[in-house]
C-alpha positions in Angstrom: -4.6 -14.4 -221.0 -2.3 -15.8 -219.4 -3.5 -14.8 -215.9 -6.7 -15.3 -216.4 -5.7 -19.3 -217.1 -4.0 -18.6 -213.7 -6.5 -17.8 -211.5 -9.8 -20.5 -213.4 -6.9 -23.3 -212.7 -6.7 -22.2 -209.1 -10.3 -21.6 -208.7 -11.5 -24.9 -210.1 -8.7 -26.8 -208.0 -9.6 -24.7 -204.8 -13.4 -26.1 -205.8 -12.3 -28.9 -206.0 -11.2 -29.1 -202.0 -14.3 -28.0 -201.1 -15.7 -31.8 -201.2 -12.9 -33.3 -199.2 -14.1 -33.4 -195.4 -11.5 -35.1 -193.3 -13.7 -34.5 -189.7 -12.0 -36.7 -187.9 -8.3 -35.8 -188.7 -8.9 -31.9 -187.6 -8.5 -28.9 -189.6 -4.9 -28.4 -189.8 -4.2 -32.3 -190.1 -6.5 -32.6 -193.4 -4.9 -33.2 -196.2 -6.3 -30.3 -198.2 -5.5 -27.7 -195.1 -2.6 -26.0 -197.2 -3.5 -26.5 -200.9 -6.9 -23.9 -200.0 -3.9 -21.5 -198.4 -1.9 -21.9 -201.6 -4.4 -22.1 -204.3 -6.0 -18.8 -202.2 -3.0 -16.9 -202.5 -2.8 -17.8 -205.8 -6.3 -16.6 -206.7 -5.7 -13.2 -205.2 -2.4 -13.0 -206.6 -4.1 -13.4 -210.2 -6.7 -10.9 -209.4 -4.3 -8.4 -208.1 -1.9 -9.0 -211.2 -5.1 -9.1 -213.5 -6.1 -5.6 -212.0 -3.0 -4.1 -212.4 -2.4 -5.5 -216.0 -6.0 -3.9 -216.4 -5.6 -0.6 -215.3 -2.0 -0.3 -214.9 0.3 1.1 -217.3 3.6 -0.9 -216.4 5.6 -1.8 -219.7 6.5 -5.1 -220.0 10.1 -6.9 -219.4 11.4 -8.8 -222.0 13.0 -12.1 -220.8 16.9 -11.7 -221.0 18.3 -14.8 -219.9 15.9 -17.4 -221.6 18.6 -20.1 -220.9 18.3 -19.7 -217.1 14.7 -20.1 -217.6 14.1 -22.9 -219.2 16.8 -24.3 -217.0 14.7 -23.5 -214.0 11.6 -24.7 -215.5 13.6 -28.0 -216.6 14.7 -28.7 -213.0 11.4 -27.6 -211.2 10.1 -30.7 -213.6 12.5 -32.6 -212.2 11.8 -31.9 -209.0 8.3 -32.5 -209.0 9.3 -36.0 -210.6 11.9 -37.1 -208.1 10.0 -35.9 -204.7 7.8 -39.1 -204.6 10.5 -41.4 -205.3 13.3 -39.5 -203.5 11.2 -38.1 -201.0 11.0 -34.2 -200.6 14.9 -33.5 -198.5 16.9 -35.9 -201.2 14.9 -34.0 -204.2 14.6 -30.3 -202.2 18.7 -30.2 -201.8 19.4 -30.3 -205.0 16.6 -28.7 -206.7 17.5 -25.6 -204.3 21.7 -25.8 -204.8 20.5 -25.5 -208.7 17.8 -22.7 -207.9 20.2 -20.5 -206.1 23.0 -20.8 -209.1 20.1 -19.9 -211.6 19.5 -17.0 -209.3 23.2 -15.9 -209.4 24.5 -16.8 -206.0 27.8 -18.1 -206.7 29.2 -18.9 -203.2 29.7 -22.1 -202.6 29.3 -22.1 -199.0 26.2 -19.9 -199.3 24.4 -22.3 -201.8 25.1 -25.5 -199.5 24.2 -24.1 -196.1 20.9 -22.3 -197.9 20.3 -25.6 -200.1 20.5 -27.7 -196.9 19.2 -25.1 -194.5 15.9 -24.3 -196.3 14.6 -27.8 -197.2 15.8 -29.4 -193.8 13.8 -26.4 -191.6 10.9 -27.3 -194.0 10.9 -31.3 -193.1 11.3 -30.4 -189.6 8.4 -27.8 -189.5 5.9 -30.2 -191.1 7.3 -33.6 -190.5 7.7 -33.2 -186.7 5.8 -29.9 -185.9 3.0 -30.1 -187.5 2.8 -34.3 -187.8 2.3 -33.2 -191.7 4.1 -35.9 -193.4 6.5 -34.8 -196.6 7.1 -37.8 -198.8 10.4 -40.0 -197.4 12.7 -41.3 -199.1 13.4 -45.3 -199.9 16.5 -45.6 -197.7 15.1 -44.0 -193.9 11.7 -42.5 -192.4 13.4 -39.7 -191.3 13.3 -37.5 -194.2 
């Protein structure tokens, strides 16, 4: 059930980005350029997980660390909450630092240069690459 709620929510947002013409800003400059990528790979994941749910045998997992992901779940909220206030580096860092210690990496030096590494190749690559504006945050245009 589950999955199936998956893939309608991705189909009727991908429908939804079928309206939105943006002619004059190009194909890769429109706005709705990357959610159809996304919400695309989302559908086909959900078909390929409904599929093998369907015909599959694979036993299911249970969830053994429920703490770490509800934790995860709390901070991806927070994340999504912070990135248009914060813009996406100041909210990415941290989000990511937490990520990677919910993941079990517990070097230090490996969680700040991935934390920092990660979201800063991502603001380059669509900030000043690809002219694709991430939100900024309040204090300078430059992330």
């Amino acid at each position: 059930i589950v999955l199936l709620t998956v893939l309608i929510e991705a189909g009727a947002l991908f429908a939804t980005t079928l309206g939105a013409e943006y002619r004059l800003l190009g194909a890769v400059q429109s706005p709705v350029f990357f959610p159809r990528i996304i919400l695309g790979l989302m559908m086909g994941l959900a078909l390929i997980a409904i599929a093998q749910d369907v015909w599959g045998e694979a036993a299911v997992a249970p969830i053994e660390k429920w703490g770490a992901l509800i934790l995860f779940i709390l901070a991806s909220v927070l994340f999504a909450n912070t990135i248009t206030r914060m813009g996406f580096l100041l909210s990415a860092v941290p989000f990511s630092a937490v990520a990677l210690w919910i993941f079990g990496i517990r070097t230090p030096m490996v969680i700040v240069a991935y934390a920092e590494a990660v979201p800063g190749s991502i603001v380059v690559h669509f900030n000043h690459i690809l002219k694709l504006p991430l939100p900024t945050s309040p204090f300078t245009y430059l992330f």
